[in-house]
TISE-434574 format. One record per residue (C-alpha): x, y, z; residue number from 0. Coordinates in steps of 0.05 Angstrom, whole numbers. Layout:
BEGIN
<node <X, Y, Z>, NUM>
...
//
This chain:
BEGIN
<node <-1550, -3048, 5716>, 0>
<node <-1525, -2976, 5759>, 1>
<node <-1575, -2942, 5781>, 2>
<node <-1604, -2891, 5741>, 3>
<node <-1597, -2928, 5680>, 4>
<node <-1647, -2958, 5634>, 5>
<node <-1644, -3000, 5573>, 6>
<node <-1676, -2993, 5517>, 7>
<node <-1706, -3037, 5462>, 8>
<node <-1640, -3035, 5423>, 9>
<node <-1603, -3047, 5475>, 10>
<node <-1563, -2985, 5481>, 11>
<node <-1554, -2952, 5558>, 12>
<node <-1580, -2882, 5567>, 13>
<node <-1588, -2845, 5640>, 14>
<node <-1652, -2844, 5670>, 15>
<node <-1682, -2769, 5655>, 16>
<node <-1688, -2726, 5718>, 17>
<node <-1764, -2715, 5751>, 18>
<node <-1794, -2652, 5785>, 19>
<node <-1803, -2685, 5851>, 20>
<node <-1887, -2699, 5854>, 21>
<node <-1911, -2664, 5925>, 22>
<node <-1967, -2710, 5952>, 23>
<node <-2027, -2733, 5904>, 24>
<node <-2085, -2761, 5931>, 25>
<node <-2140, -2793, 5897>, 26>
<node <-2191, -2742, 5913>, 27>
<node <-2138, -2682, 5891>, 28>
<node <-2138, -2716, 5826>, 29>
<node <-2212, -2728, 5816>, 30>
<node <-2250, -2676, 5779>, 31>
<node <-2326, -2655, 5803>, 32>
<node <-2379, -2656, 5764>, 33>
<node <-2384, -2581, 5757>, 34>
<node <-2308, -2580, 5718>, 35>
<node <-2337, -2630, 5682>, 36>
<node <-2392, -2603, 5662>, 37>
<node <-2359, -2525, 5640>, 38>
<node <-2309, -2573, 5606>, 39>
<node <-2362, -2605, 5563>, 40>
<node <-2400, -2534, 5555>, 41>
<node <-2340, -2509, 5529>, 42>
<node <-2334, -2552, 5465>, 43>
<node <-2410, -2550, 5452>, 44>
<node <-2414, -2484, 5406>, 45>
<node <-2361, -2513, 5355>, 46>
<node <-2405, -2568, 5345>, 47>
<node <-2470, -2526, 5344>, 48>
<node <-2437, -2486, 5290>, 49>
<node <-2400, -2548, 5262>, 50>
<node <-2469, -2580, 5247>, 51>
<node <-2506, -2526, 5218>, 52>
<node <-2442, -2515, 5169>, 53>
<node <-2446, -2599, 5161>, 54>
<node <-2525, -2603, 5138>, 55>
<node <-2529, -2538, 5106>, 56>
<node <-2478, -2500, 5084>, 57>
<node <-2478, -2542, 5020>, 58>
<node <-2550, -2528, 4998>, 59>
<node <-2542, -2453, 5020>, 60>
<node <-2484, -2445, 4975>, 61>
<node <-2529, -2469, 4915>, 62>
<node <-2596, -2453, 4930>, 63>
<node <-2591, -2389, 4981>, 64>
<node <-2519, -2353, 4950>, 65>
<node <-2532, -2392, 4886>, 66>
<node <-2470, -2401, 4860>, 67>
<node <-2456, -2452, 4813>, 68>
<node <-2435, -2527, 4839>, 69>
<node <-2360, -2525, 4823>, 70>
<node <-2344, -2460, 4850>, 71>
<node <-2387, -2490, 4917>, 72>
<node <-2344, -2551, 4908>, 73>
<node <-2278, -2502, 4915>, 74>
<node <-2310, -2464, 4978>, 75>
<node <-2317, -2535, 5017>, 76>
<node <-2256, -2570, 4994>, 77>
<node <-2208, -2506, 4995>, 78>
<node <-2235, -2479, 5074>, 79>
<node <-2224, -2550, 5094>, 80>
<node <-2165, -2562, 5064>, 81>
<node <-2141, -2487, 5093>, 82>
<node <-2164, -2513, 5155>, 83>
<node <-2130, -2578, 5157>, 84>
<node <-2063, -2535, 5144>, 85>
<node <-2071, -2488, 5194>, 86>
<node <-2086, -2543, 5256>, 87>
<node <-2009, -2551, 5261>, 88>
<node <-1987, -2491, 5252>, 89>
<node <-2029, -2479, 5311>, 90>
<node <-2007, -2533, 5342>, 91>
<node <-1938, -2512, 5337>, 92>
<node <-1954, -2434, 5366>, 93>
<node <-1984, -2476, 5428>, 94>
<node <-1924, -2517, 5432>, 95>
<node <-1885, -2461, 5439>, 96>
<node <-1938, -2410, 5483>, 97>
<node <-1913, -2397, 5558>, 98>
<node <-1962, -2407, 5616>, 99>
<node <-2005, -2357, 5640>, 100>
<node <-2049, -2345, 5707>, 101>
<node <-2103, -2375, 5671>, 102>
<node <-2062, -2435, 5636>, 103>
<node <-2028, -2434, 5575>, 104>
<node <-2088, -2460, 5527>, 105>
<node <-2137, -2417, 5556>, 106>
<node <-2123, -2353, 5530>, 107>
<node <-2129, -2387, 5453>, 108>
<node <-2200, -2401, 5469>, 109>
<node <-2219, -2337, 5501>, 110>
<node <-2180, -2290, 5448>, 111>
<node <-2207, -2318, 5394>, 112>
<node <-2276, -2332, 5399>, 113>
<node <-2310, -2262, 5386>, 114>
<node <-2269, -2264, 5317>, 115>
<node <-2305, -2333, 5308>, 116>
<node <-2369, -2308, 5318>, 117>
<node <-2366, -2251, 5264>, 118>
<node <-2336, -2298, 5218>, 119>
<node <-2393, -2342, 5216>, 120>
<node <-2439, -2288, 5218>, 121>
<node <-2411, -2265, 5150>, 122>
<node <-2407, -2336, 5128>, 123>
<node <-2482, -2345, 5123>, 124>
<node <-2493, -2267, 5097>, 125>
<node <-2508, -2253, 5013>, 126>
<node <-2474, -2190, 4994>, 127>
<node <-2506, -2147, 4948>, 128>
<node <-2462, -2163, 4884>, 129>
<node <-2457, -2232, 4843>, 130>
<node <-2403, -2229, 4815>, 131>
<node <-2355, -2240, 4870>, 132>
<node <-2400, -2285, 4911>, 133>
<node <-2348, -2340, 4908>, 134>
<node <-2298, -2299, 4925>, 135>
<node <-2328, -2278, 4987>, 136>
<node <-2349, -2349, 5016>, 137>
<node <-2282, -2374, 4999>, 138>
<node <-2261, -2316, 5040>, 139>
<node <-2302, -2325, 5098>, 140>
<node <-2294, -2396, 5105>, 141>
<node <-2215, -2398, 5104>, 142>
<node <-2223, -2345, 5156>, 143>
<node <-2279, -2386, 5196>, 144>
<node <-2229, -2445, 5189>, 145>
<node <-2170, -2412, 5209>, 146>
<node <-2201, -2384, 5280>, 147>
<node <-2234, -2444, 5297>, 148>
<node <-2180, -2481, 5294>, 149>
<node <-2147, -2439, 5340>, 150>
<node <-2207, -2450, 5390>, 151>
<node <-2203, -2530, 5375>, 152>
<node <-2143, -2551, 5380>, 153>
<node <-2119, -2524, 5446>, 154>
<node <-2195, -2544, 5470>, 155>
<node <-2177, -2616, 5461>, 156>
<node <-2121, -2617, 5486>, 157>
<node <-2145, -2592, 5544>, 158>
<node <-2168, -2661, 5554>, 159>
<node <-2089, -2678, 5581>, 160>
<node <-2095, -2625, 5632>, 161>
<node <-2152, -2632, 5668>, 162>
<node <-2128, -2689, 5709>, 163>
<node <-2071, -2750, 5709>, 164>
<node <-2115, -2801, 5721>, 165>
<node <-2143, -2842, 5652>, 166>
<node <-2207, -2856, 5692>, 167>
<node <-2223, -2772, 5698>, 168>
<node <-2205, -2754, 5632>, 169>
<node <-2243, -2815, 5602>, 170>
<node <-2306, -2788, 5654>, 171>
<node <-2292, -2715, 5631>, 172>
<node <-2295, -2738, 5554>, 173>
<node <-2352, -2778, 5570>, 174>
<node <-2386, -2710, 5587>, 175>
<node <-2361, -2674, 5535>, 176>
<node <-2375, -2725, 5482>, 177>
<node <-2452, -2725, 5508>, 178>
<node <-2449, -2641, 5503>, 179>
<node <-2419, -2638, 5426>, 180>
<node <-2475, -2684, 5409>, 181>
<node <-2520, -2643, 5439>, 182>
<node <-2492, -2588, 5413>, 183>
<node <-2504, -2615, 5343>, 184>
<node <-2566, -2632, 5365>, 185>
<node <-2576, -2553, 5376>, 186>
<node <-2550, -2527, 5317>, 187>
<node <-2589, -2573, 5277>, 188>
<node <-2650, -2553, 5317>, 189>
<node <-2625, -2481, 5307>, 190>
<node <-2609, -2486, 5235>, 191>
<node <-2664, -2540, 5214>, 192>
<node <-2722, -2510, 5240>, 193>
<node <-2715, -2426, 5227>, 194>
<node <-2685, -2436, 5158>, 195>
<node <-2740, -2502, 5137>, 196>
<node <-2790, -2463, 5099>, 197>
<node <-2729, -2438, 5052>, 198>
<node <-2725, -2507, 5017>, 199>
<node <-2796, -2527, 5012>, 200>
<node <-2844, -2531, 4953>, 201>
<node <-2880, -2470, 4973>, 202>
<node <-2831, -2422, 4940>, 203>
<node <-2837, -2468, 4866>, 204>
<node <-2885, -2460, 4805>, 205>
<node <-2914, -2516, 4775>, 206>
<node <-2865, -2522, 4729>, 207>
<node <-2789, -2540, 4743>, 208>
<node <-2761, -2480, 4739>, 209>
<node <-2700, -2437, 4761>, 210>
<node <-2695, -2361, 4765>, 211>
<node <-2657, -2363, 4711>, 212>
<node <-2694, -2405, 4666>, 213>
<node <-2773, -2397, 4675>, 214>
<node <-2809, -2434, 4613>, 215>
<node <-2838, -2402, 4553>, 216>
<node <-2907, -2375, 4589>, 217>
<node <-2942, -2308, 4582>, 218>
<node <-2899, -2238, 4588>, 219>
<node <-2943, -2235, 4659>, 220>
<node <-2931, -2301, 4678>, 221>
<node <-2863, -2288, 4674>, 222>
<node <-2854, -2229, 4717>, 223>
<node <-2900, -2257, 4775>, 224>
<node <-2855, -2317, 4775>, 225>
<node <-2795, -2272, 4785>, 226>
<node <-2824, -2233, 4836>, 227>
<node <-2851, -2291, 4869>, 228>
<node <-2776, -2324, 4867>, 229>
<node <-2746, -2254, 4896>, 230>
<node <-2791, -2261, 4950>, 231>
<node <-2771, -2332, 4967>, 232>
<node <-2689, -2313, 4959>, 233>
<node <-2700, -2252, 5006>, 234>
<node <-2734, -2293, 5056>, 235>
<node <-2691, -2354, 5052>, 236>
<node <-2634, -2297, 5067>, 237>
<node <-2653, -2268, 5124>, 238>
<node <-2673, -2330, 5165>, 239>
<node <-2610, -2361, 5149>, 240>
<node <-2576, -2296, 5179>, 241>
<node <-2622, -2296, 5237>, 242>
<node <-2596, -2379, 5252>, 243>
<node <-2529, -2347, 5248>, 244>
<node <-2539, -2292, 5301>, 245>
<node <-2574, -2341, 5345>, 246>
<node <-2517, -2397, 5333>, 247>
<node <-2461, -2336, 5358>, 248>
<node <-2494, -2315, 5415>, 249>
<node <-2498, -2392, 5437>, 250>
<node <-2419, -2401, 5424>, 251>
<node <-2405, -2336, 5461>, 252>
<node <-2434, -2353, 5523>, 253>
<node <-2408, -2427, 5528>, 254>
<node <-2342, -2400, 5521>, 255>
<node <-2348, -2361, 5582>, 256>
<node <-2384, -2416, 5624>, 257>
<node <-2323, -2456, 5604>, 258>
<node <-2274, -2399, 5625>, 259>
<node <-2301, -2394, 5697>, 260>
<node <-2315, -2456, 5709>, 261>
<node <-2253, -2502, 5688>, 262>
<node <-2183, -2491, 5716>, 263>
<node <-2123, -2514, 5670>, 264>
<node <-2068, -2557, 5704>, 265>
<node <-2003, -2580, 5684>, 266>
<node <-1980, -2642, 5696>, 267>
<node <-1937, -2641, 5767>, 268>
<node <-1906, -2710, 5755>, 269>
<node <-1876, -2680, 5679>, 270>
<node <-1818, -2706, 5663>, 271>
<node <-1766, -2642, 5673>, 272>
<node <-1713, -2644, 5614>, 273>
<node <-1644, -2607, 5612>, 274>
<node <-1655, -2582, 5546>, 275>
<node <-1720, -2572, 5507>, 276>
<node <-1726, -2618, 5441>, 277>
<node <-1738, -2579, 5381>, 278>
<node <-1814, -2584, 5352>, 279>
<node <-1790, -2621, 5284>, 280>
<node <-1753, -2682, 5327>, 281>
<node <-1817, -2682, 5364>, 282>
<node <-1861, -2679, 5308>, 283>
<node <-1823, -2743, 5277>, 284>
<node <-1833, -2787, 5339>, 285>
<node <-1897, -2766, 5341>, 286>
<node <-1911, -2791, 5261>, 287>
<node <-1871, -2854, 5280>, 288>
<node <-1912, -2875, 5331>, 289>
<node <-1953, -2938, 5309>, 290>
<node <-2002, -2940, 5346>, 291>
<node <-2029, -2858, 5336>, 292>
<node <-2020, -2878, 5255>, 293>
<node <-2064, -2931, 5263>, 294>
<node <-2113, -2886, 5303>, 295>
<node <-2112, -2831, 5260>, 296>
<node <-2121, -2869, 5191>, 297>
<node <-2189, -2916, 5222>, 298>
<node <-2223, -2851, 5239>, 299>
<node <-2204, -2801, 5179>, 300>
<node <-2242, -2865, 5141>, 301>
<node <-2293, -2860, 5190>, 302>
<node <-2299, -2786, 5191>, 303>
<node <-2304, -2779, 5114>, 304>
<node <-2359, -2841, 5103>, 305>
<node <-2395, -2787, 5173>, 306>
<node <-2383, -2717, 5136>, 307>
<node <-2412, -2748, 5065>, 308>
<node <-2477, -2771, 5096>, 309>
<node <-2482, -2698, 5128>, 310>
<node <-2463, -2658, 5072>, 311>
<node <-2513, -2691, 5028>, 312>
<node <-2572, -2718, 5072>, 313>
<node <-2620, -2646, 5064>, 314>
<node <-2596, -2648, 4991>, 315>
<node <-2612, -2729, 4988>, 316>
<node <-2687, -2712, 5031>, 317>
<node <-2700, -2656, 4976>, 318>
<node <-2681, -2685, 4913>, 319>
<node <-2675, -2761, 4920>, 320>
<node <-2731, -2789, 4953>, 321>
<node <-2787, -2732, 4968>, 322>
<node <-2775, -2722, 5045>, 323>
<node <-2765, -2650, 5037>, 324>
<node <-2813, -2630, 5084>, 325>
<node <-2796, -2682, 5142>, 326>
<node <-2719, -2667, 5132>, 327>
<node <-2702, -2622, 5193>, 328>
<node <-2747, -2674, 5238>, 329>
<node <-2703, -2737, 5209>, 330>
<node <-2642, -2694, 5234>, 331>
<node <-2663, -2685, 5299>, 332>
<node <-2677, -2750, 5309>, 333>
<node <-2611, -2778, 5289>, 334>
<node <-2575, -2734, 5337>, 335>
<node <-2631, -2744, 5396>, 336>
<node <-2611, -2815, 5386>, 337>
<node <-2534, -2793, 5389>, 338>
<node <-2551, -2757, 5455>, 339>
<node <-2585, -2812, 5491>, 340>
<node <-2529, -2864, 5468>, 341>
<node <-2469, -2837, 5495>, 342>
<node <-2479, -2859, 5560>, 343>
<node <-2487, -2935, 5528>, 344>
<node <-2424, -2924, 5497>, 345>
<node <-2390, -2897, 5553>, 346>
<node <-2405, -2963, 5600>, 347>
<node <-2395, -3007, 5534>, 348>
<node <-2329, -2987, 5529>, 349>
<node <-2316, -2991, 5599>, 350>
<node <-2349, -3059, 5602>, 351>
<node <-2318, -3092, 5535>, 352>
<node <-2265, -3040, 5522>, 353>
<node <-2256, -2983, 5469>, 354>
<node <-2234, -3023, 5412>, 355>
<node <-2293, -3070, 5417>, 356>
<node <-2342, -3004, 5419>, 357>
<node <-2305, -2984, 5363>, 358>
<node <-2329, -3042, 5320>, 359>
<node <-2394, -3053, 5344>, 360>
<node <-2411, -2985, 5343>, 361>
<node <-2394, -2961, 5275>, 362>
<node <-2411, -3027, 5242>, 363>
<node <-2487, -3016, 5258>, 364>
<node <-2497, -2954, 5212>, 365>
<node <-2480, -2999, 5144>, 366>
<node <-2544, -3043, 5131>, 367>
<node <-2588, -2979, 5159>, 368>
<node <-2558, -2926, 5110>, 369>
<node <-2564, -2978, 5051>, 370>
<node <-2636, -2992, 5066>, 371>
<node <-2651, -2920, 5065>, 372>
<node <-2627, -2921, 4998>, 373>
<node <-2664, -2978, 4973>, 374>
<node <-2733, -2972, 5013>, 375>
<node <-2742, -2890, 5015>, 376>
<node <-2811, -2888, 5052>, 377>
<node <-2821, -2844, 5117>, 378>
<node <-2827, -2891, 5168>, 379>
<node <-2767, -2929, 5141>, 380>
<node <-2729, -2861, 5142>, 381>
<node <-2748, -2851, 5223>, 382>
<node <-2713, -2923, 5233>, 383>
<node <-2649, -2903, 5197>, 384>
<node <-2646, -2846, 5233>, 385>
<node <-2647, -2876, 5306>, 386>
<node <-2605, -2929, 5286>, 387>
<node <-2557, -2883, 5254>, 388>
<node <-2561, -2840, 5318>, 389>
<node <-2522, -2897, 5354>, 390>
<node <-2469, -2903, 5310>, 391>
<node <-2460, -2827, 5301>, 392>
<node <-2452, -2822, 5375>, 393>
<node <-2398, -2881, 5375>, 394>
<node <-2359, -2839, 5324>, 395>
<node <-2352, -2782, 5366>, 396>
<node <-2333, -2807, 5423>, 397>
<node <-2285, -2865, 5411>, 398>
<node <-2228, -2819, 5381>, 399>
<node <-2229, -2766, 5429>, 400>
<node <-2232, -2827, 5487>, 401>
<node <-2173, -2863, 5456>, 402>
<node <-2127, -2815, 5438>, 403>
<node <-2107, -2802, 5499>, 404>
<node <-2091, -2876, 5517>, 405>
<node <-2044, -2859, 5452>, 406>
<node <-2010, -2803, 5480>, 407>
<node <-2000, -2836, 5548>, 408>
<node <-1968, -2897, 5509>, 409>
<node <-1921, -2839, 5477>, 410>
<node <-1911, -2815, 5546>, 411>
<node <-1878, -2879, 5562>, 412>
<node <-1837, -2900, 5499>, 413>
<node <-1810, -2826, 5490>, 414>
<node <-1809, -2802, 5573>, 415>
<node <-1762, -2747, 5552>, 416>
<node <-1810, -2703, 5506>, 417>
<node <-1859, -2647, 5541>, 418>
<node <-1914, -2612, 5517>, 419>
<node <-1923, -2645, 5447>, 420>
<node <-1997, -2663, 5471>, 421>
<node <-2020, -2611, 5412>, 422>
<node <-1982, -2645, 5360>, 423>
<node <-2029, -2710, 5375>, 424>
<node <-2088, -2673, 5364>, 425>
<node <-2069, -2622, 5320>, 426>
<node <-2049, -2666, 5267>, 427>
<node <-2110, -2714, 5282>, 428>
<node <-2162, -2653, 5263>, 429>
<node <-2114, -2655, 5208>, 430>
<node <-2116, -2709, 5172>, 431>
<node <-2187, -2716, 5191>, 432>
<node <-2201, -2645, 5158>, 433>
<node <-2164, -2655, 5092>, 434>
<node <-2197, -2722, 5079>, 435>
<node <-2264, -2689, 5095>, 436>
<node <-2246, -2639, 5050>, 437>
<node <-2228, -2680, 4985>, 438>
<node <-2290, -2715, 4996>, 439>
<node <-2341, -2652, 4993>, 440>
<node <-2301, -2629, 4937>, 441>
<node <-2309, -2683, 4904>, 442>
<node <-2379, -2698, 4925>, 443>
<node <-2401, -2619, 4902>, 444>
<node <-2370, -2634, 4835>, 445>
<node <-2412, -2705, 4825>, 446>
<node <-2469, -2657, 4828>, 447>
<node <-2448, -2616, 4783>, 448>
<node <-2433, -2677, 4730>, 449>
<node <-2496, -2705, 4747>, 450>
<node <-2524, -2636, 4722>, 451>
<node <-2554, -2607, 4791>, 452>
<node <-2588, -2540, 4767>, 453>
<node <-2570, -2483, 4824>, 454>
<node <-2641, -2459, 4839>, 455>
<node <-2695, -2509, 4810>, 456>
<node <-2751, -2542, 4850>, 457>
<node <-2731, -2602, 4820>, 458>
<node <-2666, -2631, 4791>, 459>
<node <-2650, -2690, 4731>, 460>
<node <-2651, -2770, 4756>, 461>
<node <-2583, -2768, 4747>, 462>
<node <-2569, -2731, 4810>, 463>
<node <-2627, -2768, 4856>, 464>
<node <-2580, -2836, 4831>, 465>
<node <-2513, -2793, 4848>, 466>
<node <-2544, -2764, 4919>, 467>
<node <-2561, -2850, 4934>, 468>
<node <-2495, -2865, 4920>, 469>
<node <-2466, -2806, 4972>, 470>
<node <-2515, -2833, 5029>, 471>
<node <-2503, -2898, 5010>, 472>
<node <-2444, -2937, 4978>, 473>
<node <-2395, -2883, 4983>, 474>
<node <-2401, -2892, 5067>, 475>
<node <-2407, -2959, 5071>, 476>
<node <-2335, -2969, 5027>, 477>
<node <-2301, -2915, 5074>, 478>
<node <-2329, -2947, 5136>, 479>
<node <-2299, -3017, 5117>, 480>
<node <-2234, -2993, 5102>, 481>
<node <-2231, -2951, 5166>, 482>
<node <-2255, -3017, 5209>, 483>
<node <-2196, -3058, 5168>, 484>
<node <-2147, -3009, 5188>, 485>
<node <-2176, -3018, 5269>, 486>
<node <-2161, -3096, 5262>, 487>
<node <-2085, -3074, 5276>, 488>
<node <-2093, -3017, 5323>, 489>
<node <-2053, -3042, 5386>, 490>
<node <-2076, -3010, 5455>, 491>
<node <-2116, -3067, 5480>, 492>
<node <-2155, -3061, 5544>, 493>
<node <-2086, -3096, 5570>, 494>
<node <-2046, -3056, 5539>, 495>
<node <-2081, -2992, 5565>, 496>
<node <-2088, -3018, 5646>, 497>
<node <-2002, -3038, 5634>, 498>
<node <-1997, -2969, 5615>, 499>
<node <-2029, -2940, 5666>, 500>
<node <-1990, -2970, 5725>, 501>
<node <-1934, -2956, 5679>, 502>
<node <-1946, -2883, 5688>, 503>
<node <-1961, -2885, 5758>, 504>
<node <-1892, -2922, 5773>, 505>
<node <-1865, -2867, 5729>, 506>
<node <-1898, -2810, 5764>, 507>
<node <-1896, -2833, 5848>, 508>
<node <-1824, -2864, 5836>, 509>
<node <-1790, -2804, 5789>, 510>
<node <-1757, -2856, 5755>, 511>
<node <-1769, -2912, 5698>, 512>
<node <-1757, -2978, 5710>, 513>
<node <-1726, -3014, 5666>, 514>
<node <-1783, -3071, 5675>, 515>
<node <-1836, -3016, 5660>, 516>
<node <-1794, -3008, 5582>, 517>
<node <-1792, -3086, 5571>, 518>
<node <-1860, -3097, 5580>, 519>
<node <-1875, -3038, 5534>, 520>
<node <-1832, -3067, 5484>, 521>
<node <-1866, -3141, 5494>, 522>
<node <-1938, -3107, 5486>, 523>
//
């Protein structure tokens, strides 16, 4: 075969793509210090902090705090998710097409819009003064709290791509961020759980069952004081969830500019340099035709969904379902301590018995757990679920973000001509992952409201205790199956992945592709 010539799987001849020659790349100029790695992680620690207070709460604020009724709480959650799932590509596409900058060319997304993401959520957790519009407003808020932190998240993982060439620093780097988003969460459920506790306890509640709406047949007197007495309650449940929300900005202000200073954006100096630029739809196609990122993406939106339903509904589930009202925020923590302290297991499991093999082990353990919380609700019971479910929580955040870029390197390879589609992976991953979230809160929220939750009561009907069981329970346990089924066929082995990797390397040091390097990608 002439040089500069390769053959590909259908056997048709096509000229080998000019390189930017590589200037000299030495191990240590590749290797990221633990500082960068650290701003890095900072840096995607307040979308989780405000990503878990939203997860555990915003459900029961919308029917207990804002009180509006269950379907028009099921629209806010499945409609800002859904709005949010649409707008990661169309963000994906503005970054696609975004010049570079002194300070890199996802960098300024994450600066510019984080101040408009902090009054967002600020007005997300805030009761106007009318009723009758309520819905309106939160619908509102949250479409507009979707929309800009998508446009912090997207370019923030795929920042990932840029931060070095080698697999071994950016699976390090994700290491470090995956253990700072679980902290995170750990913080905003620390944040969240413990200023805004005493809004859902039984302190506030008569002795009767009893919404503001609907308070019995007692004495004229009786009556008032149990109005007052609920007023009391709503105004102070009000203002400490606004006071979480302050506190929860100021956190993601300030780890946006630690992350600013401290990490430095690279492009890649061993990019392939095309003659003409392919148009975002052709590269949007091979992107959705690549196997292996299907795979990928359809095992974790299962994951993800099985993950956002036990979050959504666990305060709701300790409240109503099995009287752990008043050890809820504790449980929390505990699961996400346990998150914390796991990701370093994870990290040298996968490293030891490779990423598909954490995958499995990891996510598998939270089944027989959640089911016996279900079955056996008892306190000390609950504390066991919780650290148990803390391992597998931690596994599901950190797999995804530490394979796909073992995805988009095996792009890399099979499509050598396309540059700067990195966004699409992740874009369309938060995607997918959003919309399917979405679907299921709607459609959790509107159980409830079948069930016959009563926005407001101290207690609510059997029929929702047995629907909130079946949310923390079955519901999961079904999603996580079908997820793991869908793994069985996911194809970047630990093989597969270390072939890649020398692949690139070839690619890079030698500016060319040998036509070797494309048989053995077609074999694996």
């Amino acid at each position: 075969m002439a040089k500069g010539e390769r053959e590909t799987s259908a056997g048709k001849l096509l000229k080998s793509p000019a390189f930017a020659k590589p200037p000299h790349m030495s191990a240590l100029d590749q290797k990221l210090s633990v500082c960068s790695k650290l701003c890095f992680a900072i840096g995607g620690a307040p979308n989780q902090v405000a990503g878990s207070a939203t997860a555990f709460f915003l459900q029961i604020y919308l029917l207990d705090v804002a009180q509006i009724n269950p379907f028009q709480a099921s629209m806010v959650l499945f409609v800002g998710k859904a709005w949010g799932a649409v707008t990661d590509p169309i963000v994906g596409f503005f970054i696609t097409k975004s010049r570079w900058t002194r300070i890199g060319r996802l960098m300024p997304w994450m600066v510019g819009c984080t101040p408009f993401v902090v009054v967002s959520y600020f007005f997300l957790w805030f009761v106007p003064p009318f009723i009758n519009g309520r819905f309106i407003w939160y619908l509102g808020f949250y479409c507009l709290y979707q929309t800009l932190i998508t446009c912090f998240h997207v370019p923030y993982s795929a920042l990932t791509m840029f931060l070095s060439t080698d697999q071994k620093e950016r699976d390090s780097a994700t290491a470090y961020r995956m253990t700072l988003e679980v902290l995170g969460t750990l913080v905003g459920a620390a944040i969240q759980g413990q200023i805004v506790a005493r809004a859902h306890t039984l302190k506030h509640c008569p002795q009767s069952n009893s919404s503001t709406a609907n308070l019995g047949n007692g004495s004229g007197a009786e009556i008032v004081k149990r109005i007052v007495h609920s007023q009391d309650f709503l105004s102070d449940a009000k203002e400490v969830y606004m006071i979480a929300a302050g506190v929860i900005g100021g956190v993601f202000l300030i780890c946006t500019v630690v992350m600013f200073l401290g990490v430095k954006e690279r492009d890649d100096p061993y990019i392939l340099k095309t003659e003409k630029q392919i148009p975002f739809h052709k590269g949007f196609l091979l992107v959705m035709r690549h196997g292996p990122y299907l795979i990928l993406t359809a095992t974790f939106l299962f994951i993800s969904v099985a993950i956002q339903l036990v979050q959504s509904n666990f305060v709701l589930f300790c409240t109503y379902a099995v009287d752990l009202r008043d050890h809820f925020q504790n449980i929390v923590l505990t699961i996400l301590v346990s998150a914390v302290v796991s990701i370093p297991l994870w990290q040298w499991f996968l490293e030891r018995f490779g990423k598909k093999t954490a995958a499995f082990c990891g996510i598998t353990w939270m089944m027989p757990f959640t089911m016996m919380l279900v079955f056996i609700p008892n306190l000390v019971v609950a504390y066991v679920v919780a650290v148990s479910s803390g391992l597998s929580v931690a596994a599901s955040l950190l797999l995804p973000w530490s394979m796909l870029p073992d995805v988009v390197d095996d792009f890399r390879l099979a499509n050598p001509h396309c540059k700067g589609y990195e966004a699409i992976f992740y874009s369309f991953y938060v995607f997918f992952t959003k919309f399917a979230a979405g679907i299921s809160l709607g459609v959790s929220t509107l159980c409830l409201e079948f069930a016959g939750y009563d926005t407001g009561a101290c207690r609510q009907p059997d029929q929702v205790a047995y629907t909130l069981k079946l949310l923390i329970g079955a519901a999961p346990v079904a999603f996580i199956v079908t997820g793991l089924l869908i793994l069985l066929f996911y194809p970047i082995s630990e093989d597969v992945r270390l072939r890649n990797k020398l692949c690139l390397e070839e690619l890079r040091h030698q500016g060319s592709i040998p036509s070797r390097t494309l048989e053995d990608l077609s074999n694996a």
